[in-house]
N, C-alpha and C positions, 0 to 999 in steps of 0.2 A: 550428640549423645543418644537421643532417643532412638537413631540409625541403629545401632548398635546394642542396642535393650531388646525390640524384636526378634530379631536374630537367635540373640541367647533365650529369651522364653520358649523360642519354637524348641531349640536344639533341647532345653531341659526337658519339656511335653516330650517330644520323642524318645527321648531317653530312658523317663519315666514309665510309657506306657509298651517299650521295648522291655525292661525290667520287669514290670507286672502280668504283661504275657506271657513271660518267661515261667513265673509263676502259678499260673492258669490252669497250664494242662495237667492230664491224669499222670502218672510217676512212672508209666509205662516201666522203660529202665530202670527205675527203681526197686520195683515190683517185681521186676525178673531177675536182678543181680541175686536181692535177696531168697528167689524160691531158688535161686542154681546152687547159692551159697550152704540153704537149707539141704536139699538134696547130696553136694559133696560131701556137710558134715555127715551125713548122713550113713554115706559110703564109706568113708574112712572110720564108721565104728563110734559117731559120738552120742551116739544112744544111752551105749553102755559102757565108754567112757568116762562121758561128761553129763550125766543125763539132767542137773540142774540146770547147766546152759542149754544144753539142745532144747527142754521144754521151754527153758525161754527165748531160745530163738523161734520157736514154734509159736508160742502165744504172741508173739512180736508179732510177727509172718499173719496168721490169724487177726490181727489187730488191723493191720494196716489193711489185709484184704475188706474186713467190714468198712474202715473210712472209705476204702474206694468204692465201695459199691453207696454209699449215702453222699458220696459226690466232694468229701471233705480231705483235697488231693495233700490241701498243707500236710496235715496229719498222717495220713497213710503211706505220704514218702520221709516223714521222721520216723514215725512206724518201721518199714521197709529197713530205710538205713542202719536202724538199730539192731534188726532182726540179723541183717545182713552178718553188722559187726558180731552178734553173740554167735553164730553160726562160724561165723572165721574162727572167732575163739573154740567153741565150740570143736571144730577138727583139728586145728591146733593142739589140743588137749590131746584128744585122742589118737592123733599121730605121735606125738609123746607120750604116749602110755605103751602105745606097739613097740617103737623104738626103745622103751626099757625095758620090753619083753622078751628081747630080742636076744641073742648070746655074742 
């Protein structure tokens, strides 16, 4: 039995600390989905479409870049992702505003 206990404590360590590196690093990708995100809204007009989500996708974007820079990755990549998603919305709107502008 105790064969067999070893074994599994190593394999859960590993596991664990494969899981929390994961966690670790800066949000790199994160951080860039979101400013490419910000950017297409951007282009598709949601300024002046959407411009309560744009500025929140903007202050999201703005949020996350301050955690990155004071080293606090958890945050900055909830930040990011958020930012990301109100920017999707964000051109979503505004391609559906074009599109009912449209004849």
């Amino acid at each position: 039995m105790p064969r067999i206990i070893l074994p599994l404590l190593l394999a859960l360590a590993l596991l664990s600390g494969a899981v929390v590196s994961g966690c670790a690093g800066a949000p790199v990708q994160e951080m860039s989905n979101a400013r490419q995100a910000v950017r297409a809204a951007e282009r598709a007009g949601a300024t002046a479409a959407a411009p309560e989500v744009m500025g929140e996708a903007r202050q999201l974007l703005m949020s996350a870049e301050s955690h990155l820079r004071r080293g606090d990755y958890r945050s900055a990549r909830d930040q990011a992702e958020l930012a990301r998603t109100r920017a999707v919305e964000a051109r979503s709107l505004a391609e559906s505003a074009k599109a009912s502008h449209q004849p």
